[in-house]
KOLFI-125776 format. One record per residue: residue in one letter; x, y, z of N, C-alpha, C in turn. Coordinates in steps of 0.1 Angstrom, whole numbers, padded with zeros to 4 digits, always signed. Example, Ala and Ser with C-alpha at 12.3 -4.5 7.8 and 13.67 -1.06 7.14 Angstrom:
BEGIN
a+0132-0057+0078+0123-0045+0078+0132-0033+0078;s+0128-0022+0071+0137-0011+0071+0129+0000+0079;
***
This chain:
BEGIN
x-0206-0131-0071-0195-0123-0064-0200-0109-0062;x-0196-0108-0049-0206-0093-0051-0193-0079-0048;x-0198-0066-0058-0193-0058-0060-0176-0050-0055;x-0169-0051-0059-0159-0045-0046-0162-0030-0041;x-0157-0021-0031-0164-0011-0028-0150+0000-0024;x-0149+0010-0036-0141+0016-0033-0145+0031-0031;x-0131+0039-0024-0139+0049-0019-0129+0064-0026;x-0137+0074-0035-0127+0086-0039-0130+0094-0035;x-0118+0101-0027-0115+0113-0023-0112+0121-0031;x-0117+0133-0038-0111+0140-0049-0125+0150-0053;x-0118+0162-0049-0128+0176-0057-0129+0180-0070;x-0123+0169-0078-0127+0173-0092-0141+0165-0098;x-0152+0167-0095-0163+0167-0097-0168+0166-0114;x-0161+0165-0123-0159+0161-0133-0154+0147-0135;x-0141+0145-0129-0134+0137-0130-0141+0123-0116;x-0144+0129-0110-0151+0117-0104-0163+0111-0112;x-0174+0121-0118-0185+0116-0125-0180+0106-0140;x-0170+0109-0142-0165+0098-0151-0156+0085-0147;x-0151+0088-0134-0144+0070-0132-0157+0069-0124;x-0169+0070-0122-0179+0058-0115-0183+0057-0128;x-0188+0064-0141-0194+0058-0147-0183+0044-0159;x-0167+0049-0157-0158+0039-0160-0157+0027-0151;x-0159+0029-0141-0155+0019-0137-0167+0012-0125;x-0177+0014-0128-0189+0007-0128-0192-0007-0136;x-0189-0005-0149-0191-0019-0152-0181-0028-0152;x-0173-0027-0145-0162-0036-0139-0161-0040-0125;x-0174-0041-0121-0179-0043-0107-0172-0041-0097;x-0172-0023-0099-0167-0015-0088-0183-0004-0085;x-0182-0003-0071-0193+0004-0066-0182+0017-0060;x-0184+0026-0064-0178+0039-0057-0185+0050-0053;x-0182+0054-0034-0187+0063-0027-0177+0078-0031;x-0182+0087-0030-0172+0098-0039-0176+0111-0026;x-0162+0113-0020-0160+0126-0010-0155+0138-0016;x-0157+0150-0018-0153+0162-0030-0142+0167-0017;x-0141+0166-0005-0131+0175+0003-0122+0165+0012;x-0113+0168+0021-0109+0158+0032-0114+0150+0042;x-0123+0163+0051-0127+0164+0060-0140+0152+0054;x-0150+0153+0046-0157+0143+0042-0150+0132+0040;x-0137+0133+0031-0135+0118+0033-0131+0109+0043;x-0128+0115+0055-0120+0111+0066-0136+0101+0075;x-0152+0111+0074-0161+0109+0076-0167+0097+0072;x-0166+0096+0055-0167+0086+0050-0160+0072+0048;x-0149+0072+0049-0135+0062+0053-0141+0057+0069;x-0142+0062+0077-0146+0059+0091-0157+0057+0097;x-0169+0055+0084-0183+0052+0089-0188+0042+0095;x-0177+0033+0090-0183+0017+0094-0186+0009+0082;x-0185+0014+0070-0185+0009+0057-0177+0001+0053;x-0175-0009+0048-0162-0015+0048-0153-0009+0032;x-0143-0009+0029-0142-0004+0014-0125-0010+0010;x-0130-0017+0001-0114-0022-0003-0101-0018-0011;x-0107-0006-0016-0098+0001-0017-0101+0018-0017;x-0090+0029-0011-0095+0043-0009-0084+0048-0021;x-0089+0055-0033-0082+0066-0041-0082+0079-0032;x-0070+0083-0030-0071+0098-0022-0059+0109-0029;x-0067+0121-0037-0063+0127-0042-0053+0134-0031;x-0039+0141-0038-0032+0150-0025-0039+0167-0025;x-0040+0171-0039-0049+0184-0030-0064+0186-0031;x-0073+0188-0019-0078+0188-0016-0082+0200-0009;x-0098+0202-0003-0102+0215+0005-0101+0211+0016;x-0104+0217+0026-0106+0211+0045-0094+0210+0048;x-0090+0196+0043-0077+0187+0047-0066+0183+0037;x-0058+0183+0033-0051+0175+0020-0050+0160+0024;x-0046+0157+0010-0045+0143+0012-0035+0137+0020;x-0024+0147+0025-0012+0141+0034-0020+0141+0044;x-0030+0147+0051-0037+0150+0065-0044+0140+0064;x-0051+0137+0055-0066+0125+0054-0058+0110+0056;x-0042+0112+0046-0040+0094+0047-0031+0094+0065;x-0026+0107+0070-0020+0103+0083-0029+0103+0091;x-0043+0107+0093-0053+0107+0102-0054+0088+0097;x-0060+0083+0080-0068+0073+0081-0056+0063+0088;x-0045+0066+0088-0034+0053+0089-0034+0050+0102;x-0037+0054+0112-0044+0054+0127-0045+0042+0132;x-0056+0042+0123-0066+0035+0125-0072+0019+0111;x-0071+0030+0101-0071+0019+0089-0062+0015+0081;x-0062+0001+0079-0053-0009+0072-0055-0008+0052;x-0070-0003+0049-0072-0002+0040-0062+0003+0028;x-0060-0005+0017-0053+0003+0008-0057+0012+0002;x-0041+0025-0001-0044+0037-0004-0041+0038-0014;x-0045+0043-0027-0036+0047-0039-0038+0062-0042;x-0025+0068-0039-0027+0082-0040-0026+0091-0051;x-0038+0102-0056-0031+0108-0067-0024+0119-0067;x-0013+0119-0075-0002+0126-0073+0000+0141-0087;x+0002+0149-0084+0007+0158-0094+0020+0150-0104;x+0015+0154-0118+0023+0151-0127+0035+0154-0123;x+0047+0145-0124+0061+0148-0123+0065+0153-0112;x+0053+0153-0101+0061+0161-0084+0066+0148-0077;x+0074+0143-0079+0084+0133-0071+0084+0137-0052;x+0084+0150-0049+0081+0148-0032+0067+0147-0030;x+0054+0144-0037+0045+0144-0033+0045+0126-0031;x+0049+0122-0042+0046+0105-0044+0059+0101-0028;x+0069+0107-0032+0077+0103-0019+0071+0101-0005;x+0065+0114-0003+0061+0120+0013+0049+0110+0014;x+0042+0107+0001+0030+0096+0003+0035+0083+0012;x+0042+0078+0004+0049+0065+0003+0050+0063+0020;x+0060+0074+0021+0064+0075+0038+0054+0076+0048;x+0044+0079+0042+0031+0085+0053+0024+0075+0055;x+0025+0063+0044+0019+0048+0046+0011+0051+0033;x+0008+0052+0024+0004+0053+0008+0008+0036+0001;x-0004+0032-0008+0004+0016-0009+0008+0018-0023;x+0006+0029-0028+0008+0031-0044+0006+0044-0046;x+0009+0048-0060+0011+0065-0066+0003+0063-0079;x-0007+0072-0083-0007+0075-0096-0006+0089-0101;x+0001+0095-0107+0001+0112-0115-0006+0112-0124;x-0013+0121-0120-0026+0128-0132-0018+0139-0141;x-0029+0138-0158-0036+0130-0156-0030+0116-0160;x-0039+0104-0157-0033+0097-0156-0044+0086-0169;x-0044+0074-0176-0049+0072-0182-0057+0060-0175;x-0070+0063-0180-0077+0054-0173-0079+0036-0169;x-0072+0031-0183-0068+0016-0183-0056+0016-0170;x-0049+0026-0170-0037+0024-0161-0039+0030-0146;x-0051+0028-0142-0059+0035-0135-0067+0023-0128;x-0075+0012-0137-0079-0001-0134-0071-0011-0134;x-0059-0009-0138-0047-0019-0137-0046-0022-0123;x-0040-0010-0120-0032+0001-0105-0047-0005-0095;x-0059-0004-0092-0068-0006-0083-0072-0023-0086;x-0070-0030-0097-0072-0044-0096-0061-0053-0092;x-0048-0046-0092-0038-0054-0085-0038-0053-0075;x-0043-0039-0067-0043-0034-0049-0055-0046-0048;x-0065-0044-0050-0079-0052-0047-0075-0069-0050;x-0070-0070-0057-0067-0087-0059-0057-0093-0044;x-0045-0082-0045-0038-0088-0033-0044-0087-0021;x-0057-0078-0018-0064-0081-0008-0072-0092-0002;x-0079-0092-0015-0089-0106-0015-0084-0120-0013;x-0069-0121-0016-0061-0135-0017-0057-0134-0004;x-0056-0126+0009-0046-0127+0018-0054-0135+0026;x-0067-0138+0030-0074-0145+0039-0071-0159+0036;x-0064-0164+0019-0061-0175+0018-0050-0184+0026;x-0040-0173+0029-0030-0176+0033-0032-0178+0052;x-0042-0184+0053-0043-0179+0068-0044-0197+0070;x-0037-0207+0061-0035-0219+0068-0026-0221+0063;x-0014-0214+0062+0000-0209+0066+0006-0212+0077;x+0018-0217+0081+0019-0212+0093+0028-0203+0096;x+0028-0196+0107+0037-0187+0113+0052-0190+0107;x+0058-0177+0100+0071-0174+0097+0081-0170+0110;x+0089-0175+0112+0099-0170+0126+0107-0172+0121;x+0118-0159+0120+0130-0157+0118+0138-0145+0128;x+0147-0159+0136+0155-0149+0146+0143-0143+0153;x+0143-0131+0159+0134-0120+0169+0121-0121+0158;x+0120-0120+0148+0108-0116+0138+0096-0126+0137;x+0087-0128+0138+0073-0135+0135+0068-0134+0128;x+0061-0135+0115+0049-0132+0106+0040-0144+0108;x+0028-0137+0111+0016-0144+0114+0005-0140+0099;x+0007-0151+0088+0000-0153+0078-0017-0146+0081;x-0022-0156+0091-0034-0155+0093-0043-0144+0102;x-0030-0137+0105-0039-0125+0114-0030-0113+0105;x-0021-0112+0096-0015-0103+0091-0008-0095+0099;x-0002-0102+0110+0007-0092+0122+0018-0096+0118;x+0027-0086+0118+0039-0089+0125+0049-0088+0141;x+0055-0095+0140+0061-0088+0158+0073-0093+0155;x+0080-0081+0161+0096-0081+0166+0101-0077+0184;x+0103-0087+0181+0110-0091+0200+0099-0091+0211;x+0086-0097+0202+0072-0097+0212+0066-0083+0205;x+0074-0072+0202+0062-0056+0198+0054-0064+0183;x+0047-0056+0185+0032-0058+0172+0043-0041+0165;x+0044-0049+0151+0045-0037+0139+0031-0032+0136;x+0032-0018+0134+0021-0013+0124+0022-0013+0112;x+0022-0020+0102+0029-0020+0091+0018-0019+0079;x+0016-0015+0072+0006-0013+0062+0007-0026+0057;x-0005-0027+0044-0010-0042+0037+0004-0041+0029;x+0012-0034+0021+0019-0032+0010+0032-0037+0020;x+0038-0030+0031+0048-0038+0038+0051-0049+0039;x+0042-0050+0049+0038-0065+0055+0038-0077+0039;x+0032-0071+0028+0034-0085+0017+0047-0082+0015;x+0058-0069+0013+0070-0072+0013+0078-0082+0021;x+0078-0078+0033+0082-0084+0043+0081-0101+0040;x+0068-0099+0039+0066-0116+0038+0072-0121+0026;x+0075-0114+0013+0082-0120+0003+0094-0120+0003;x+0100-0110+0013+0116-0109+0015+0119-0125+0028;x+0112-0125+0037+0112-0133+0045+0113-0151+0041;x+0101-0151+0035+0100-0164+0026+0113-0165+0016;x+0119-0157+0012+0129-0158+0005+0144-0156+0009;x+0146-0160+0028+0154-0153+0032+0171-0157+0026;x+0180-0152+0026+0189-0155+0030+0192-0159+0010;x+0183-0149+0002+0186-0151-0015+0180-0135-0018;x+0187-0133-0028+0183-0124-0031+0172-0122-0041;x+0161-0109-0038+0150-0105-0045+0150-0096-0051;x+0147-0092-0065+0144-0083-0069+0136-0071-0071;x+0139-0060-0072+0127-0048-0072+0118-0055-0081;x+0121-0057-0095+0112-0063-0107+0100-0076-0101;x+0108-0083-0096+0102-0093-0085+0089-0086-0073;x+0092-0078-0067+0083-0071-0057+0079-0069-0066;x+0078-0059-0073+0066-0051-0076+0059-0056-0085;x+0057-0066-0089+0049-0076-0099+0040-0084-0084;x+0050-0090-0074+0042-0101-0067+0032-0093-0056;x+0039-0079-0055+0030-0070-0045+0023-0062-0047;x+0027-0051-0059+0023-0043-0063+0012-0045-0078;x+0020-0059-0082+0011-0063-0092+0010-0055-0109;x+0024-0050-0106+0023-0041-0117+0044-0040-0122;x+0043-0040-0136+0060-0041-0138+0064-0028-0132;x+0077-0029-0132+0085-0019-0124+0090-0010-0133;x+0086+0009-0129+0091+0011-0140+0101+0022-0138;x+0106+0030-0146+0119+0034-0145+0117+0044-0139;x+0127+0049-0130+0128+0056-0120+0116+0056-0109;x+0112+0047-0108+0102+0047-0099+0109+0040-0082;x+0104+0046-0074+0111+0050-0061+0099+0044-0053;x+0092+0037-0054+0079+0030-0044+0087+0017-0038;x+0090+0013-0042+0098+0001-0035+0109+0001-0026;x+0116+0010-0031+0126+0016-0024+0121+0025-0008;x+0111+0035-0006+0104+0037-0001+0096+0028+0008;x+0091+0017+0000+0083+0011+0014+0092+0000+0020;x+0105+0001+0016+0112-0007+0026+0125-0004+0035;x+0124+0011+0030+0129+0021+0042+0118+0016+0050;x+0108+0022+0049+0095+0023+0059+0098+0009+0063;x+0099+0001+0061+0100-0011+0067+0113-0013+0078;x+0125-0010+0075+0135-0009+0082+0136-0001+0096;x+0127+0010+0095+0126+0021+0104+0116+0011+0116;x+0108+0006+0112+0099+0001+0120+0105-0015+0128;x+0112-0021+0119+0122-0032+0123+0132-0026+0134;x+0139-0016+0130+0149-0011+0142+0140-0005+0154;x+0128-0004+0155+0125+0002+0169+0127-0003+0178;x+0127-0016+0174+0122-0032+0186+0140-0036+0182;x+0148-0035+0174+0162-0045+0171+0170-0037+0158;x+0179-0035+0167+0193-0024+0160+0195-0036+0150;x+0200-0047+0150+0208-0053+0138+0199-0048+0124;x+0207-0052+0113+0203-0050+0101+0198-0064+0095;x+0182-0060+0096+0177-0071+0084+0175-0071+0071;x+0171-0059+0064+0171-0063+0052+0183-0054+0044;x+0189-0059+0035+0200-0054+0034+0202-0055+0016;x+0205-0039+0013+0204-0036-0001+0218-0039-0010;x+0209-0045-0024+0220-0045-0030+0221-0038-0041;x+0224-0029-0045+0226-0015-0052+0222-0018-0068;x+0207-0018-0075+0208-0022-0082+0199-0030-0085;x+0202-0039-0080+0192-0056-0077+0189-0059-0073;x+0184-0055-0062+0175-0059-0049+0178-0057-0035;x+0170-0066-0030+0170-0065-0014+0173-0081-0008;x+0178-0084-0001+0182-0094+0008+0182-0093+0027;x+0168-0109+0026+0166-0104+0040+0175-0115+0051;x+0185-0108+0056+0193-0114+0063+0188-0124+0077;x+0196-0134+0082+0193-0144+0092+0205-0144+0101;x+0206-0144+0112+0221-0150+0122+0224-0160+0117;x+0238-0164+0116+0244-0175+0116+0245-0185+0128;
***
């Protein structure tokens, strides 16, 4: 099996020289950008990379600039690093299309956790491509091409949505739990006060109403999410 290939964005030149040599023998290959503007270079070479760490401050460009330039264009997951305890940085990620948060510093096992759960749900999605098509009401999910469409429009929806969507969908019309998401998507327990879930399915709703005012997914204060059907 050959190497997965991830890509860090981050000017601390210390701290990069120690997660390649961490996480090298866990067969990760990592290309390392010290500014924005490099990483944007590097993210867009033609390289393929399964998952991009992108620090938020940075020189050139910040990380808010790098992930709304890469989101354009790339599907790639992002896991962003965030300043200890700054809650609008992890927020404004989340919204900008970010598929996870880590706050530095942050510990390194919890660091390979966080990029083997992103990287696993990657590698499993091609399986689901003799699936068939989800249709609910106006909505489509297409397993095998990872689109979605509402009323015929193609969503742009990041990798972390789009598996929401699909687990709220497959589950329509019962209720899901945050604890639930973020184990089967995120790959990681859910933990207290954490606001990523909540977040990527705003982002999900905003992008549902472009194409259809009714309400699909519909919260239940607490406990989850419920993805509604016409009667």
């Amino acid at each position: 099996m050959s190497n997965k290939q991830l890509l860090l964005i981050d000017d601390d030149t210390e701290l990069t020289e120690l997660l390649s040599q961490y996480l090298a023998p866990q067969g990760y290959e990592l290309d390392i950008a010290h500014d924005g503007e490099a990483g944007i270079a590097q993210a867009t070479s033609g390289k393929h990379y399964d998952l991009i760490l992108l620090d938020v401050m940075l020189p050139k460009l910040d990380g808010f600039e790098v992930l709304k330039k890469l989101r354009v264009t790339h599907l790639t997951p992002i896991l962003m690093l965030t300043a200890k305890g700054d809650d609008l940085d992890k927020i404004l990620g989340l919204e900008m299309g970010a598929d996870d948060y880590l706050a530095k510093p942050f510990n390194h096992r919890e660091l390979s956790a966080r990029i083997k759960a992103l990287v696993r749900r990657m590698s499993l999605l091609p399986a689901t491509s003799v699936q068939q098509n989800l249709k609910l009401d106006d909505v489509e999910l297409s397993p095998a091409s990872q689109q979605v469409f509402c009323n015929g429009n193609l969503l742009e929806l990041t990798g972390t949505e789009y598996s929401i969507l699909h687990l709220l969908m497959l589950n329509h019309g019962n209720l899901v739990s945050k604890e639930e998401i973020s184990e089967k998507v995120l790959g990681r327990k859910l933990a207290p006060f954490d606001r990523s879930i909540d977040m990527h399915v705003s982002n999900l709703r905003k992008k549902l109403a472009e194409f259809n005012s009714s309400e699909k997914i519909k919260t239940h204060r607490g406990a989850g999410y419920l993805y509604l059907v016409e009667a």
